[in-house]
C-alpha positions as CSV (number, residue, x, y, z in Angstrom):
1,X,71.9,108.0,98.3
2,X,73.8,110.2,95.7
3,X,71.9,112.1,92.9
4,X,73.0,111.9,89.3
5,X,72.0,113.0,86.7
6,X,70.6,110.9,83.7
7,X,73.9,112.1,81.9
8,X,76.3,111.0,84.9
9,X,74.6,107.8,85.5
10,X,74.6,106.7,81.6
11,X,78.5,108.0,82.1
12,X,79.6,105.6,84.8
13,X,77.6,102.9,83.5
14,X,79.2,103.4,80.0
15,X,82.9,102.7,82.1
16,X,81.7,100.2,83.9
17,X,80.6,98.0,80.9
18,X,83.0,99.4,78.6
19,X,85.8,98.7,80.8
20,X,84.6,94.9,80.8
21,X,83.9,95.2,76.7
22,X,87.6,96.4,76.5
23,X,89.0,93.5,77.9
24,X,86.8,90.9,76.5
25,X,87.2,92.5,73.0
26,X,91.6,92.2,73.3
27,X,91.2,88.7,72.9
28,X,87.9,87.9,70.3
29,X,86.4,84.6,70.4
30,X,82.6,83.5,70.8
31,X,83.0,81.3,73.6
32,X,85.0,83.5,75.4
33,X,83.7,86.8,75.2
34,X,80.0,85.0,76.3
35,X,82.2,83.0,79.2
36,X,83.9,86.8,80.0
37,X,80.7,88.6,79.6
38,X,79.1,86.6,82.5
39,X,82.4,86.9,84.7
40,X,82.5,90.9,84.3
41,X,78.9,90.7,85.0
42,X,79.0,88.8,88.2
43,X,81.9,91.4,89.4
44,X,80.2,94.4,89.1
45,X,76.6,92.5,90.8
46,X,79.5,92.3,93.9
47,X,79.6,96.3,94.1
48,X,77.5,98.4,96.7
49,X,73.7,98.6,96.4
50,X,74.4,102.7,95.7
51,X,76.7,101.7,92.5
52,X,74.4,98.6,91.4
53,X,71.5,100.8,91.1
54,X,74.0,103.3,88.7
55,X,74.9,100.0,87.0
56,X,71.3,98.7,86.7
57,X,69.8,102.2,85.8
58,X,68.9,103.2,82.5
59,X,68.0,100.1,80.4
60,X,71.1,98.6,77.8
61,X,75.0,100.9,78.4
62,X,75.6,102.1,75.7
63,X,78.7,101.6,74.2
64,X,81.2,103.5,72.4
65,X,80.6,102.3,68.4
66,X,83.1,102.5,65.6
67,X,86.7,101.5,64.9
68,X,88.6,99.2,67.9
69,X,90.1,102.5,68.5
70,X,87.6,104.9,69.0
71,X,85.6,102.3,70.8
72,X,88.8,102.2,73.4
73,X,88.5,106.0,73.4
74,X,85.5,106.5,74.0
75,X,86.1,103.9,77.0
76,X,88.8,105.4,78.6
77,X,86.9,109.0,78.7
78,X,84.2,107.5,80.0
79,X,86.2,105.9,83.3
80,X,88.3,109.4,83.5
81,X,84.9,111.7,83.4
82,X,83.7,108.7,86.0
83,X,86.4,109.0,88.2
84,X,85.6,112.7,88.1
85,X,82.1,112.6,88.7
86,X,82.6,111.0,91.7
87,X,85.4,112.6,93.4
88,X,82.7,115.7,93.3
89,X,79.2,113.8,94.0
90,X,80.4,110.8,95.8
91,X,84.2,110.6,96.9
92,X,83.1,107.8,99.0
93,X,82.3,105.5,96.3
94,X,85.6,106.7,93.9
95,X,88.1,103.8,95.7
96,X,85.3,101.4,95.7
97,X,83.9,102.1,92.1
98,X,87.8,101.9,90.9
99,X,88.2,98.5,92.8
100,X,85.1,96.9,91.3
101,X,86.2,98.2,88.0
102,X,89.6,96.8,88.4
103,X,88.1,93.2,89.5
104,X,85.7,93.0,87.1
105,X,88.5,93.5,84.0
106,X,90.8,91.3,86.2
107,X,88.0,88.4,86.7
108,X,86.7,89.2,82.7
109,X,90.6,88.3,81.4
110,X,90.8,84.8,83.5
111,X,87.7,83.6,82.1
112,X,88.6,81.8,79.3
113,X,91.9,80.4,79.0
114,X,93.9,82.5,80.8
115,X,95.5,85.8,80.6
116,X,96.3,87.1,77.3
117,X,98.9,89.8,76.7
118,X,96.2,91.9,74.8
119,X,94.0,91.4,77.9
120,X,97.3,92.6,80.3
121,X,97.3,95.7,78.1
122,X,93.9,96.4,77.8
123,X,93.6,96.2,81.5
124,X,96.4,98.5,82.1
125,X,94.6,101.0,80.0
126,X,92.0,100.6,82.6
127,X,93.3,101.4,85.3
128,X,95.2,104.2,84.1
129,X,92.5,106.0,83.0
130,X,90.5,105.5,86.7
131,X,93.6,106.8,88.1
132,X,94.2,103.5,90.2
């Protein structure tokens, strides 16, 4: 199993639910951020036991706070520095931790009512940033 430290762990778990916050947040709503939150959720329980216990780790992520746009910032540096931190600790997991980042966004914009175009773009953002 791959060390991190506290700092790379709160990192990658900071994408990982950030990435999910992003989407949910492109298109508001109650209903569907809870319906979206529990989709993202279920897609990143689907990852390997090495990146659930990153993901579990650490008690609540802690996500980026402010304006819509820092809060996408502060996102997108997260999944870069993630995509960074494991190409030099664990290149093994990178493809996998991209691909359960990807599915998670993709499963976290057909939750409620289809895809959105705000969802589309948020997603793109993404995977841009993970490189994928």
């Amino acid at each position: 199993m791959t060390e991190y430290t506290d700092g790379e762990r709160q990192t990658l778990r900071t994408a990982a639910f950030g990435a999910v916050f992003l989407v949910s947040h492109a298109d508001p709503g109650f209903f569907a951020s809870f319906k979206e939150s529990i989709a993202g959720a279920k897609a990143l329980a689907g990852a390997s036991p090495e990146l659930q216990s990153v993901f579990k780790s650490g008690g609540l992520p802690e996500i980026p706070k402010g304006s819509p746009a820092e809060l996408e910032s502060g996102v997108l540096t997260a999944l870069q520095q993630s995509t960074g931190i494991l190409q030099a600790k664990s290149p093994q997991d990178l493809t996998e931790f991209r691909s359960v980042i990807t599915a998670a966004c993709d499963q976290v914009a057909n939750a409620s009512g289809g895809v959105k175009d705000t969802e589309t773009a948020a997603i793109a953002k993404v995977k841009s940033a993970l490189g994928a």
